[in-house]
ModelCIF file with pLDDT and N, C-alpha, C, O atoms, coordinates in Angstrom:
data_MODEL
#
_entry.id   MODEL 
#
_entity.id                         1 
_entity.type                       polymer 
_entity.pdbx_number_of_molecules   1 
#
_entity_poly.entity_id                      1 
_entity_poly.type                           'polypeptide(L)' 
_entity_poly.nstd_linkage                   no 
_entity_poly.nstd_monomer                   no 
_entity_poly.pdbx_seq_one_letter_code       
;(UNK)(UNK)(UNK)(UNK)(UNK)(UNK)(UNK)(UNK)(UNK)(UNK)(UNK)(UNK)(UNK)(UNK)(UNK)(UNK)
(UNK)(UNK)(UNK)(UNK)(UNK)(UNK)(UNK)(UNK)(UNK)(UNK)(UNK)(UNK)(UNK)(UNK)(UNK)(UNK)
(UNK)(UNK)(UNK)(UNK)(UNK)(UNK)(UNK)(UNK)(UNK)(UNK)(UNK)(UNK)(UNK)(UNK)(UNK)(UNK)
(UNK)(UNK)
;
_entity_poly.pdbx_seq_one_letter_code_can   XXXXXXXXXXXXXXXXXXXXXXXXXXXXXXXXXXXXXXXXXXXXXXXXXX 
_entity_poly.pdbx_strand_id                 A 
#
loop_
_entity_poly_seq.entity_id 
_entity_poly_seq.num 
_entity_poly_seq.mon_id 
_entity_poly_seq.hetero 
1 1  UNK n 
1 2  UNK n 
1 3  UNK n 
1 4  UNK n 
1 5  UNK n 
1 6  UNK n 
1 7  UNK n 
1 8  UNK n 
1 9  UNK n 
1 10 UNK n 
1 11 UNK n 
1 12 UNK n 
1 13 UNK n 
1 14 UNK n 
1 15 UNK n 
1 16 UNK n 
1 17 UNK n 
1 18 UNK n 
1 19 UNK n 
1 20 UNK n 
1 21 UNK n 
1 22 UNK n 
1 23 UNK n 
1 24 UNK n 
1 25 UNK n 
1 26 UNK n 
1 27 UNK n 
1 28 UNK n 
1 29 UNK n 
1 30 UNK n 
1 31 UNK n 
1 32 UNK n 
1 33 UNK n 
1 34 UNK n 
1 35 UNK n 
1 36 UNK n 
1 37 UNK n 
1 38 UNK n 
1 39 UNK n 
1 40 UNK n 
1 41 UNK n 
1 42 UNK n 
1 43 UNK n 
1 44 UNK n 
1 45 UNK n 
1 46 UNK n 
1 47 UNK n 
1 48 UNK n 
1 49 UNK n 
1 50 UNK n 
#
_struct_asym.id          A 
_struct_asym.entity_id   1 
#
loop_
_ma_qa_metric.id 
_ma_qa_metric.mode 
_ma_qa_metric.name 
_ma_qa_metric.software_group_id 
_ma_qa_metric.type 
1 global pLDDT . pLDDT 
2 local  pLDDT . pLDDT 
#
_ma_qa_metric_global.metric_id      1 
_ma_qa_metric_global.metric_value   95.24 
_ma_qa_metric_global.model_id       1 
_ma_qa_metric_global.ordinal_id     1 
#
loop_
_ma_qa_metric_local.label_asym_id 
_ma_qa_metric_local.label_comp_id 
_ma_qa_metric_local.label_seq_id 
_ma_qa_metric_local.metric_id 
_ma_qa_metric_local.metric_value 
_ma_qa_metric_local.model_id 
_ma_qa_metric_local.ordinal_id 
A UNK 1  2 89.00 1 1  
A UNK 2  2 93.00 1 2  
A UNK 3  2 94.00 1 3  
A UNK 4  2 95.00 1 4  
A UNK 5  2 96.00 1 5  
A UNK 6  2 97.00 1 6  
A UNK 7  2 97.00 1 7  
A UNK 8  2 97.00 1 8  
A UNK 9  2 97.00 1 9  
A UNK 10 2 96.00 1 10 
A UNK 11 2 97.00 1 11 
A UNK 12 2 97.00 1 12 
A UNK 13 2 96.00 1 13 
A UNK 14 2 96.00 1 14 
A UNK 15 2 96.00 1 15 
A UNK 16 2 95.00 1 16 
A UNK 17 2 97.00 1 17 
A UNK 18 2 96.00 1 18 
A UNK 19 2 95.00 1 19 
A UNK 20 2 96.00 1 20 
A UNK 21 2 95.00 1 21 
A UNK 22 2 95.00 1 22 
A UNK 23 2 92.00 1 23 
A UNK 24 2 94.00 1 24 
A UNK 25 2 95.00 1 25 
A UNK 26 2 93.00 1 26 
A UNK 27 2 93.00 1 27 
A UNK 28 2 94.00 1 28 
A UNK 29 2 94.00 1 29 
A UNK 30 2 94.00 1 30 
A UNK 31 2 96.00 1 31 
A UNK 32 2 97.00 1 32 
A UNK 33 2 97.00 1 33 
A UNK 34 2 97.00 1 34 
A UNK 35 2 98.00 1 35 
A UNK 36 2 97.00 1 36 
A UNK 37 2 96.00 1 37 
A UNK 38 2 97.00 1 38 
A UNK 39 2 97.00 1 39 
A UNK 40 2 97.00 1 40 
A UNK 41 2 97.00 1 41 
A UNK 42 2 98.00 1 42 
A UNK 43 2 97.00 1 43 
A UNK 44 2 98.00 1 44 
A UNK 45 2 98.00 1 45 
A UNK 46 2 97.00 1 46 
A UNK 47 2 96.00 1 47 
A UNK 48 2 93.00 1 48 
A UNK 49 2 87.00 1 49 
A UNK 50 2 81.00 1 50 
#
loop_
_atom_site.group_PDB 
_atom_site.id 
_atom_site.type_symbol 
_atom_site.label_atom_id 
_atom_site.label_alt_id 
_atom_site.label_comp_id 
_atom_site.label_asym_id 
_atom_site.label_entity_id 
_atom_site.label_seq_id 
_atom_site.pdbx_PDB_ins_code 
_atom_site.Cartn_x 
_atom_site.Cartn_y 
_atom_site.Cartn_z 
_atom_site.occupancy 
_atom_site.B_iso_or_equiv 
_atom_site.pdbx_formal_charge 
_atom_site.auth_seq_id 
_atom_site.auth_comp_id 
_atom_site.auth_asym_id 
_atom_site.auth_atom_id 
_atom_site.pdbx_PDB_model_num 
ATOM 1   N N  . UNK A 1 1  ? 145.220 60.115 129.264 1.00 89.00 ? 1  UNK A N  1 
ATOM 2   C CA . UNK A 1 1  ? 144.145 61.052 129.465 1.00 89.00 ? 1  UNK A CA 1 
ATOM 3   C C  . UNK A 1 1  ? 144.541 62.061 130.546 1.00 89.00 ? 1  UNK A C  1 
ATOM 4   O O  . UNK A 1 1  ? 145.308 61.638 131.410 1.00 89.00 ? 1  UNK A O  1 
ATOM 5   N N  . UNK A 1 2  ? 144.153 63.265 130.621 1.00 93.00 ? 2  UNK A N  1 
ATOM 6   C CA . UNK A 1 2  ? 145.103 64.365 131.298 1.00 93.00 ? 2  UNK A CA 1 
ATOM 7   C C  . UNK A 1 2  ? 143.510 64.481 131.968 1.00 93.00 ? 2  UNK A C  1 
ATOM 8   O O  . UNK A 1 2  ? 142.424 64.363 131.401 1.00 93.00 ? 2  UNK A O  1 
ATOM 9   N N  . UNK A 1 3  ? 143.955 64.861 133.930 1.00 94.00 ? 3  UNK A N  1 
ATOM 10  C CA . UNK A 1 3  ? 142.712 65.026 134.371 1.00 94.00 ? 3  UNK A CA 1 
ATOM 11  C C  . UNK A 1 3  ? 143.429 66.220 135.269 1.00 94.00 ? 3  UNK A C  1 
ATOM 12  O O  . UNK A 1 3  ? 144.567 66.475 135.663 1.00 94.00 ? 3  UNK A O  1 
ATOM 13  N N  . UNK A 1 4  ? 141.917 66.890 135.380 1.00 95.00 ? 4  UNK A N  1 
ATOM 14  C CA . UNK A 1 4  ? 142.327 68.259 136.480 1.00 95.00 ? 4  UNK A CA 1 
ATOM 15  C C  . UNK A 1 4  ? 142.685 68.157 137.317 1.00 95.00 ? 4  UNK A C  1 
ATOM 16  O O  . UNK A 1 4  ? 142.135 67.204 137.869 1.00 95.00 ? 4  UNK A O  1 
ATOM 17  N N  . UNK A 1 5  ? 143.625 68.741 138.100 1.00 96.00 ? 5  UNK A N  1 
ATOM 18  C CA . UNK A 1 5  ? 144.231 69.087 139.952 1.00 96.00 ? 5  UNK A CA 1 
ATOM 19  C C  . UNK A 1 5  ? 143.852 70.112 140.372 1.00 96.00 ? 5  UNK A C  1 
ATOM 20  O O  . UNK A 1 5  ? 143.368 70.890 139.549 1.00 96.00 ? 5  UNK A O  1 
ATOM 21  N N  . UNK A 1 6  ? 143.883 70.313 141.066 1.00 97.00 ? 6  UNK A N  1 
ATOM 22  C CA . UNK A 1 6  ? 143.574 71.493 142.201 1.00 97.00 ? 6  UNK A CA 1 
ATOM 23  C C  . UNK A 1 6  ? 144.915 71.686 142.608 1.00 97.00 ? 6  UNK A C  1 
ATOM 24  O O  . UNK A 1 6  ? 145.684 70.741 142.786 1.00 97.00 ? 6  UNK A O  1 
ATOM 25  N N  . UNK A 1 7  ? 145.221 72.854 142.760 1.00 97.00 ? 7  UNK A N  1 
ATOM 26  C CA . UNK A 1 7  ? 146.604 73.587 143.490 1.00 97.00 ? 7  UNK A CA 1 
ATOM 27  C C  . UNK A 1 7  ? 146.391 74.459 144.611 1.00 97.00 ? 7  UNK A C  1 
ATOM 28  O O  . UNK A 1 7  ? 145.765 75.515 144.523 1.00 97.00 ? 7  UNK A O  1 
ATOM 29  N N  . UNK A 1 8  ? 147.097 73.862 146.039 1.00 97.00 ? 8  UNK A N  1 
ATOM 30  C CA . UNK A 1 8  ? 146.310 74.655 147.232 1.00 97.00 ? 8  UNK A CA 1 
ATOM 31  C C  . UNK A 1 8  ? 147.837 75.499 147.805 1.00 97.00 ? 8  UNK A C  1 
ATOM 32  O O  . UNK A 1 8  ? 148.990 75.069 147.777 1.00 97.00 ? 8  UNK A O  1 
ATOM 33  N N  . UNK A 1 9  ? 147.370 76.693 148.256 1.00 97.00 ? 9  UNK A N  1 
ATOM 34  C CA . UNK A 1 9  ? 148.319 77.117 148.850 1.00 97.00 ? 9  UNK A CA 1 
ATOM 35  C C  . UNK A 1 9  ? 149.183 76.814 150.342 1.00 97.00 ? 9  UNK A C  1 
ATOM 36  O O  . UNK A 1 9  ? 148.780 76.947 151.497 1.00 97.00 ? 9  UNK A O  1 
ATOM 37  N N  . UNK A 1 10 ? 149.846 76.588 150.089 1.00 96.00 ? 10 UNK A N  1 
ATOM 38  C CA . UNK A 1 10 ? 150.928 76.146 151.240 1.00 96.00 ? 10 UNK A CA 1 
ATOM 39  C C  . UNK A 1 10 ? 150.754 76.712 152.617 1.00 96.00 ? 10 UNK A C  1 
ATOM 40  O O  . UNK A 1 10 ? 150.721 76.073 153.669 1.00 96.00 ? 10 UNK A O  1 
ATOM 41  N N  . UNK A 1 11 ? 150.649 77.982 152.456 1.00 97.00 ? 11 UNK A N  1 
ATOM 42  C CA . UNK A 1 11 ? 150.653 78.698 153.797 1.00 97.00 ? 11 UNK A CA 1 
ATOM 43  C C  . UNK A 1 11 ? 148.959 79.158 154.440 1.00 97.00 ? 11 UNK A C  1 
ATOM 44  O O  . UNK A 1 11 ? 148.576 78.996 155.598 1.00 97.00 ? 11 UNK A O  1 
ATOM 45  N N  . UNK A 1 12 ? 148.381 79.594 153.603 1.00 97.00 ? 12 UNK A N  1 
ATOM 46  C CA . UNK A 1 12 ? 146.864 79.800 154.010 1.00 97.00 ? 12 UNK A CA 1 
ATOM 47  C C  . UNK A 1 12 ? 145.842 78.552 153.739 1.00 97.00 ? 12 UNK A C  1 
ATOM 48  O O  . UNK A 1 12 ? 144.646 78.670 154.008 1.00 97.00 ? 12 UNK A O  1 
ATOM 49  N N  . UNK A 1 13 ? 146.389 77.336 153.183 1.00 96.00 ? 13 UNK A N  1 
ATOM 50  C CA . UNK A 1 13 ? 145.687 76.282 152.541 1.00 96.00 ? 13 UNK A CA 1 
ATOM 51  C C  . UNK A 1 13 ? 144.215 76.521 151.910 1.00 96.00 ? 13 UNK A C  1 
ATOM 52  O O  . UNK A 1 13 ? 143.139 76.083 152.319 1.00 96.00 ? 13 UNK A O  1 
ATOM 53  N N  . UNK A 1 14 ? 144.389 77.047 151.197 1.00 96.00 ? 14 UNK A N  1 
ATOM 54  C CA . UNK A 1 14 ? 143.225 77.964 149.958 1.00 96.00 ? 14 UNK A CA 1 
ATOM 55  C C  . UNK A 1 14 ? 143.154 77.389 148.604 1.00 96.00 ? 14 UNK A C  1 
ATOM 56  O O  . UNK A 1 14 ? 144.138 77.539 147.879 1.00 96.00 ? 14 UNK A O  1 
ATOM 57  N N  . UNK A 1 15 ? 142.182 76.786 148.187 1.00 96.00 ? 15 UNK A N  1 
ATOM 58  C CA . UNK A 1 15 ? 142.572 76.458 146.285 1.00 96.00 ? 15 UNK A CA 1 
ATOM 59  C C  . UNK A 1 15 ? 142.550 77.584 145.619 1.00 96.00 ? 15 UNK A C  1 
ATOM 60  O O  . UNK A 1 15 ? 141.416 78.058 145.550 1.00 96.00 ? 15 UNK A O  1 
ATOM 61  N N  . UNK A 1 16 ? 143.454 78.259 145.047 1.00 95.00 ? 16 UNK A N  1 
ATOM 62  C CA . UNK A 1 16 ? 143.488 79.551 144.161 1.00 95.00 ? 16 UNK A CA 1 
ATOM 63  C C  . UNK A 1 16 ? 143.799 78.684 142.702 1.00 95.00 ? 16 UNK A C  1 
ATOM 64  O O  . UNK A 1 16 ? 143.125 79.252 141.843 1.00 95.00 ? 16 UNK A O  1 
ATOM 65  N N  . UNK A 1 17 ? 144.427 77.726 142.183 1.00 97.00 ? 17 UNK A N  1 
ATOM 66  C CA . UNK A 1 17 ? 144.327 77.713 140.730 1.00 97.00 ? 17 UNK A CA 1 
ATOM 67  C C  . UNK A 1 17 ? 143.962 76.122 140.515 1.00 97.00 ? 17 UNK A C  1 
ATOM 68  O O  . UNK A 1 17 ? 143.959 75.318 141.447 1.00 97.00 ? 17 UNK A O  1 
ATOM 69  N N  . UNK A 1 18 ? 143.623 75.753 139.010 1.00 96.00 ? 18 UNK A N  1 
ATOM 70  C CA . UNK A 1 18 ? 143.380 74.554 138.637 1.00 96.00 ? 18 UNK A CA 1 
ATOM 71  C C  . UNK A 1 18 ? 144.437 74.193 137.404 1.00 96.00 ? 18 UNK A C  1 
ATOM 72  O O  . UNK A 1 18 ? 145.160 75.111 137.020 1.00 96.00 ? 18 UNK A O  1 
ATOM 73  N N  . UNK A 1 19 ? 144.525 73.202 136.923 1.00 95.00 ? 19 UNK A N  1 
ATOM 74  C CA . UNK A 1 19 ? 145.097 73.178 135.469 1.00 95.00 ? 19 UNK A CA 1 
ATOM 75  C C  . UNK A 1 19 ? 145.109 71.281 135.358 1.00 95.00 ? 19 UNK A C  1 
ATOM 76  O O  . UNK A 1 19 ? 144.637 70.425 136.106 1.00 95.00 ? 19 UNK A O  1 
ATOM 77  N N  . UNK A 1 20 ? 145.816 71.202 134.175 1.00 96.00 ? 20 UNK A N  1 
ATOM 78  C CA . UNK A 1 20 ? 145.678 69.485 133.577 1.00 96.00 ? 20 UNK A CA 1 
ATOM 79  C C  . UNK A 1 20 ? 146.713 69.027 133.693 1.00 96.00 ? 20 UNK A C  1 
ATOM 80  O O  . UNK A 1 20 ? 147.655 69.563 133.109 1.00 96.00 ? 20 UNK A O  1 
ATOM 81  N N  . UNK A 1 21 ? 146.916 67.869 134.489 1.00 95.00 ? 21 UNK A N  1 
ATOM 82  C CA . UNK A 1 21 ? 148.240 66.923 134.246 1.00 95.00 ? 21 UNK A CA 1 
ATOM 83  C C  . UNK A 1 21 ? 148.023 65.222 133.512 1.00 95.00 ? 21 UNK A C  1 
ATOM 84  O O  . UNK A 1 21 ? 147.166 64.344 133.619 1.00 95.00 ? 21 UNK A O  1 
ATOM 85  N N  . UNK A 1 22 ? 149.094 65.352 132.881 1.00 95.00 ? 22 UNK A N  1 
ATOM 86  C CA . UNK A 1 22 ? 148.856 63.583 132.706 1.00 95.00 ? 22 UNK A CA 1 
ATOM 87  C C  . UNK A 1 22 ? 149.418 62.857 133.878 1.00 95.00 ? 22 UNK A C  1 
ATOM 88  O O  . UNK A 1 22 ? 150.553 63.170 134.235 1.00 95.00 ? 22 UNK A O  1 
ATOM 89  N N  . UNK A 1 23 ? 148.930 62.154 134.366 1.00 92.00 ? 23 UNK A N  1 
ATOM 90  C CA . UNK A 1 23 ? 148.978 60.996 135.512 1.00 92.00 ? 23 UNK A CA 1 
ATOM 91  C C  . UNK A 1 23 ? 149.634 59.920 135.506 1.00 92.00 ? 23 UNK A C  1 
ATOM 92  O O  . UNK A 1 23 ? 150.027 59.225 136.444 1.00 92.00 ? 23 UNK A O  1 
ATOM 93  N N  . UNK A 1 24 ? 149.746 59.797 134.319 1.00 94.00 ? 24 UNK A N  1 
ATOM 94  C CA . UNK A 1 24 ? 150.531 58.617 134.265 1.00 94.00 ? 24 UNK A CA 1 
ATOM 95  C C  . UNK A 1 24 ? 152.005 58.659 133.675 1.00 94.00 ? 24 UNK A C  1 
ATOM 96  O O  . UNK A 1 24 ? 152.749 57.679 133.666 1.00 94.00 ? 24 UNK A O  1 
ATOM 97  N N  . UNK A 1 25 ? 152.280 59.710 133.264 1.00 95.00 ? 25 UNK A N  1 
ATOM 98  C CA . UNK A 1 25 ? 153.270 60.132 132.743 1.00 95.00 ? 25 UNK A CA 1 
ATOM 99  C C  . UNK A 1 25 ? 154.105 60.340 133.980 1.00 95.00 ? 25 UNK A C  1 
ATOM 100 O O  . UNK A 1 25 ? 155.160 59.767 134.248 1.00 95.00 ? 25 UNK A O  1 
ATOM 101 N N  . UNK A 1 26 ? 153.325 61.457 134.858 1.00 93.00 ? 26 UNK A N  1 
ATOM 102 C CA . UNK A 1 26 ? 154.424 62.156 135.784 1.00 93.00 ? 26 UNK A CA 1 
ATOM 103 C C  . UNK A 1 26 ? 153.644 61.965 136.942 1.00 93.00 ? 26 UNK A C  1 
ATOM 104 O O  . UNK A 1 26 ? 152.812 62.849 137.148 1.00 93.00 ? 26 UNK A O  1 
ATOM 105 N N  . UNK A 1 27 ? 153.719 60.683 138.062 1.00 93.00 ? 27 UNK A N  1 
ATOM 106 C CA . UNK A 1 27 ? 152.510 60.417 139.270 1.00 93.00 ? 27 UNK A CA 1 
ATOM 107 C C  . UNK A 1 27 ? 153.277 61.134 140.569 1.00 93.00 ? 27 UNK A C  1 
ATOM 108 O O  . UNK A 1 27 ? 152.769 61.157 141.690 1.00 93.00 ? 27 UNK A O  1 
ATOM 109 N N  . UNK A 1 28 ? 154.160 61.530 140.352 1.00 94.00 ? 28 UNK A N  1 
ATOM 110 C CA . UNK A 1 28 ? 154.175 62.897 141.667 1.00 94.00 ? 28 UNK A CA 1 
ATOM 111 C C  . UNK A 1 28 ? 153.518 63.951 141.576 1.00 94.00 ? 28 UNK A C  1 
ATOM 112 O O  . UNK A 1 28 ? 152.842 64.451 140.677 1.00 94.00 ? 28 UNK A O  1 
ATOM 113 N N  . UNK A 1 29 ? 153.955 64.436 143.263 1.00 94.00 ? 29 UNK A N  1 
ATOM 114 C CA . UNK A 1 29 ? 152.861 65.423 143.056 1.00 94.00 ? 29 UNK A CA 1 
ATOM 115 C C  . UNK A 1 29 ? 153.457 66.990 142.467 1.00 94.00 ? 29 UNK A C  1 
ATOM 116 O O  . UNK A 1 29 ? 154.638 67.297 142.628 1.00 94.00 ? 29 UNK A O  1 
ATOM 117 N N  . UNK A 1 30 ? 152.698 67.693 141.936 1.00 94.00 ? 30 UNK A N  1 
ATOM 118 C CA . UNK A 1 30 ? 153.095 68.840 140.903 1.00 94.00 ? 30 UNK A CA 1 
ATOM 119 C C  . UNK A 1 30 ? 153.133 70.037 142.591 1.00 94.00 ? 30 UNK A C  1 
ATOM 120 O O  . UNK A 1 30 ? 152.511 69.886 143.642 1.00 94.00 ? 30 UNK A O  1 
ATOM 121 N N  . UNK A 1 31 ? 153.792 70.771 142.320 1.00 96.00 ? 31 UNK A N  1 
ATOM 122 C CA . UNK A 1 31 ? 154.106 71.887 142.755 1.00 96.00 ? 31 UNK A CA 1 
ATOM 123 C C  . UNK A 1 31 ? 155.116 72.715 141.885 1.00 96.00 ? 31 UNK A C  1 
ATOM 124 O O  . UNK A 1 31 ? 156.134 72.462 141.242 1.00 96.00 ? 31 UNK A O  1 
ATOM 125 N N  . UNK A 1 32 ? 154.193 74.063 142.224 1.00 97.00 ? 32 UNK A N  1 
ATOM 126 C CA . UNK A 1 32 ? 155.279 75.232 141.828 1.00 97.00 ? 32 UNK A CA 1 
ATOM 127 C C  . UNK A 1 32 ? 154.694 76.546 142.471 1.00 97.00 ? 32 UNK A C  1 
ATOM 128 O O  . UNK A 1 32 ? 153.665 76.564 143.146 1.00 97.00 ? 32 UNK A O  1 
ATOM 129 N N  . UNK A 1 33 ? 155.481 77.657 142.179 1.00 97.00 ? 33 UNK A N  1 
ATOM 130 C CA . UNK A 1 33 ? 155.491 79.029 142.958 1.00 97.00 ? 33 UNK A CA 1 
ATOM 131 C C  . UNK A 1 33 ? 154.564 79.804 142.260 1.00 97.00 ? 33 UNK A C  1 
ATOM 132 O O  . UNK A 1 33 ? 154.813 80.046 141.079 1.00 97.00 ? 33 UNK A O  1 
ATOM 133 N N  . UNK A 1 34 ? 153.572 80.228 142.750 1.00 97.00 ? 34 UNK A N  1 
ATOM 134 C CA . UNK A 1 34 ? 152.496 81.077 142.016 1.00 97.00 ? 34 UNK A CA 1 
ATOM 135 C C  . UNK A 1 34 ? 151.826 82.576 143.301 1.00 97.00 ? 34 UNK A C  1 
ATOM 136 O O  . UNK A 1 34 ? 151.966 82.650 144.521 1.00 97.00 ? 34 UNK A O  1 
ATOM 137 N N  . UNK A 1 35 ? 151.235 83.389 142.480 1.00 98.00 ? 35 UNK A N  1 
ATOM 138 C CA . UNK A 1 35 ? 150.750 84.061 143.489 1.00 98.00 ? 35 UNK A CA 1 
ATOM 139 C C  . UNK A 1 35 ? 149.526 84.180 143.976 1.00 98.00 ? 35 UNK A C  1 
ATOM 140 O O  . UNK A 1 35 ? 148.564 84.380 143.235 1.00 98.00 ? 35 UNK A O  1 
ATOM 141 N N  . UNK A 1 36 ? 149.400 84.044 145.582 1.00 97.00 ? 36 UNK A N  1 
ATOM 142 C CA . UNK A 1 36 ? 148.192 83.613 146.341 1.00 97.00 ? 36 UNK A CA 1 
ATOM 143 C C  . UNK A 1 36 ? 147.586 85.242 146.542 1.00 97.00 ? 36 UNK A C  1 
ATOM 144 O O  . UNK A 1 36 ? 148.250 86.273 146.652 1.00 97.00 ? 36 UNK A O  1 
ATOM 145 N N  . UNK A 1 37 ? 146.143 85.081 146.546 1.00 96.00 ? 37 UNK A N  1 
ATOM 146 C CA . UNK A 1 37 ? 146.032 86.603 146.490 1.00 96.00 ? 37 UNK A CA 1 
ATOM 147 C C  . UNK A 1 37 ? 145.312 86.832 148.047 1.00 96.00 ? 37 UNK A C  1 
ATOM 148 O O  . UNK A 1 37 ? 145.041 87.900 148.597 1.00 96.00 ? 37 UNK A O  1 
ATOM 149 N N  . UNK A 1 38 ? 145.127 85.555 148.498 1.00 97.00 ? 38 UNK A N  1 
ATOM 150 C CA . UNK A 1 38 ? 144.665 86.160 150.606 1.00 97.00 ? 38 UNK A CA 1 
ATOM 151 C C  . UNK A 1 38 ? 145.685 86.480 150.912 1.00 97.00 ? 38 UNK A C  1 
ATOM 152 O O  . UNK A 1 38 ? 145.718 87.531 151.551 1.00 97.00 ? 38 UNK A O  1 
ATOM 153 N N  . UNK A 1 39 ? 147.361 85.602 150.565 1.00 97.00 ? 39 UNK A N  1 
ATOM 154 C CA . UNK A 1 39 ? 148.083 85.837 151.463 1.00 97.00 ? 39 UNK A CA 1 
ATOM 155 C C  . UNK A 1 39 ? 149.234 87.307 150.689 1.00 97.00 ? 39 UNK A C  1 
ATOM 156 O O  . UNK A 1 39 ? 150.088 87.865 151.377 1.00 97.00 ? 39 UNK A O  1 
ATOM 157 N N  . UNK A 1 40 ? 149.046 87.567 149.633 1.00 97.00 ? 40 UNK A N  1 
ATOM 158 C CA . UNK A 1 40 ? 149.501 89.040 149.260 1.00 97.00 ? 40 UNK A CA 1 
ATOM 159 C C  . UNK A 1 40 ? 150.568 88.872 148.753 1.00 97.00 ? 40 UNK A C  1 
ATOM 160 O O  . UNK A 1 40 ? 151.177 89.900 148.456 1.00 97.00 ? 40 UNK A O  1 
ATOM 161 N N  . UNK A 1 41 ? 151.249 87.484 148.437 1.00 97.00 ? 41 UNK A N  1 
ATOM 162 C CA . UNK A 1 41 ? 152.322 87.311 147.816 1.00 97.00 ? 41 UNK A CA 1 
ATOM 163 C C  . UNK A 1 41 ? 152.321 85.839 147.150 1.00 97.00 ? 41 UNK A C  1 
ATOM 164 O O  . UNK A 1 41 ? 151.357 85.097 146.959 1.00 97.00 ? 41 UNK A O  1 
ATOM 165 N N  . UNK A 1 42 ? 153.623 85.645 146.866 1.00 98.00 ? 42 UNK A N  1 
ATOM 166 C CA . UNK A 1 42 ? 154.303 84.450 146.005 1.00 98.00 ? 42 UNK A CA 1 
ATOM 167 C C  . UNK A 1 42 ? 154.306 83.484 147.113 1.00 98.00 ? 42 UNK A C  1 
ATOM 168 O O  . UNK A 1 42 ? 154.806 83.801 148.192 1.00 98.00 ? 42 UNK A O  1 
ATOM 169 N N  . UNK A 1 43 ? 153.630 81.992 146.866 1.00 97.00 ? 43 UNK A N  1 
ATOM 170 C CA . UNK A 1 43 ? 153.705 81.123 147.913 1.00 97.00 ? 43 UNK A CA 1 
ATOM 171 C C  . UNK A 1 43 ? 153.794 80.045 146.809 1.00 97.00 ? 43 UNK A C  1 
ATOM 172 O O  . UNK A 1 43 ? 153.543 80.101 145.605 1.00 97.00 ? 43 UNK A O  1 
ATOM 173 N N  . UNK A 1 44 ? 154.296 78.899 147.725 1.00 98.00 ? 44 UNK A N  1 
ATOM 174 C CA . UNK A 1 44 ? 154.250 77.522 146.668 1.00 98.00 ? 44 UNK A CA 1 
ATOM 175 C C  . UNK A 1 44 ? 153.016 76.910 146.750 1.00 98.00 ? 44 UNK A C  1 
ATOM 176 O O  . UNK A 1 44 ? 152.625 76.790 147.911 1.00 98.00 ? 44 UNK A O  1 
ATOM 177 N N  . UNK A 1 45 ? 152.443 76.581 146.093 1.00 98.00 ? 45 UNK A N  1 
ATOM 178 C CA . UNK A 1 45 ? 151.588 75.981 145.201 1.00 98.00 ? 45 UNK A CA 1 
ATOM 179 C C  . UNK A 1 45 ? 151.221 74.932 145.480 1.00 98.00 ? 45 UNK A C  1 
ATOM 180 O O  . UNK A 1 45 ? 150.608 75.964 145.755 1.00 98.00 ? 45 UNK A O  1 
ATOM 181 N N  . UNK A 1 46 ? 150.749 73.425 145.850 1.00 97.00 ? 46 UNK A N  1 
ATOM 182 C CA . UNK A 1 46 ? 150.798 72.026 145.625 1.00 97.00 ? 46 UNK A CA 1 
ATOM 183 C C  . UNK A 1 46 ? 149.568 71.297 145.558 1.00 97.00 ? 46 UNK A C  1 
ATOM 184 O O  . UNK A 1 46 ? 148.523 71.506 146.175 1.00 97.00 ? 46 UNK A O  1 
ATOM 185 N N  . UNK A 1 47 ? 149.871 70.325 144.638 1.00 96.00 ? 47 UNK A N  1 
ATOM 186 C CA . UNK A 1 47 ? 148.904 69.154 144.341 1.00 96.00 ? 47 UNK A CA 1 
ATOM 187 C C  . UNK A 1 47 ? 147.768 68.196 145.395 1.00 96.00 ? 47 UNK A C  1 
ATOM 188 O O  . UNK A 1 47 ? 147.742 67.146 146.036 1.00 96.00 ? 47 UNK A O  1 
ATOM 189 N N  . UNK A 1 48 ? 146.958 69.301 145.072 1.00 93.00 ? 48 UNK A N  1 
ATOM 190 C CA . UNK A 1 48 ? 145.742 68.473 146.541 1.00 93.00 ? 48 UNK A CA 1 
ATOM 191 C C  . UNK A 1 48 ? 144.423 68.262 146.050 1.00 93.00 ? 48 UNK A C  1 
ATOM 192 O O  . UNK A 1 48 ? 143.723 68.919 145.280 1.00 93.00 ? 48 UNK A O  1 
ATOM 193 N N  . UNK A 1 49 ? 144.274 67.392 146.557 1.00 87.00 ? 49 UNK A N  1 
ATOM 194 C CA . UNK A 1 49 ? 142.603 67.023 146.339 1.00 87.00 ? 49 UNK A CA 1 
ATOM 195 C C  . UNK A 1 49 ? 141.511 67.973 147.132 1.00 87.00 ? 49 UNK A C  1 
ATOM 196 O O  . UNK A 1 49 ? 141.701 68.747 148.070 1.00 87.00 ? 49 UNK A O  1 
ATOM 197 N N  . UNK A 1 50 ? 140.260 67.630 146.398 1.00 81.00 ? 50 UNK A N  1 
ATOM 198 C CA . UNK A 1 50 ? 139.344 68.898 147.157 1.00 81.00 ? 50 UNK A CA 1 
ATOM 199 C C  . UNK A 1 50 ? 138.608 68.486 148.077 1.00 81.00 ? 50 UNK A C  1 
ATOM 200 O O  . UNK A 1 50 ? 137.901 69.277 148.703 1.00 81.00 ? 50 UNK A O  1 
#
């Protein structure tokens, strides 16, 4: 069963996006490079609770 994450930004710690992972498949945590729009650029991304 694939459940939602929250993706917070690294540098301003802000939730800017959501999306679905399976959990049991892959139980690390997801990060990747997306763009944060407080901080005006490309920041990494990571797997946080709200």
């Amino acid at each position: 069963m694939r459940e939602i994450i929250h993706l917070k930004c690294t540098e301003c710690g802000r939730f800017n996006y959501h999306t679905t992972k399976e959990k049991r498949k892959h139980p690390e945590k997801f990060e990747i490079r997306k763009y944060c729009k407080w901080c005006n650029k490309h920041t990494i991304h990571k797997e946080s609770k709200l």
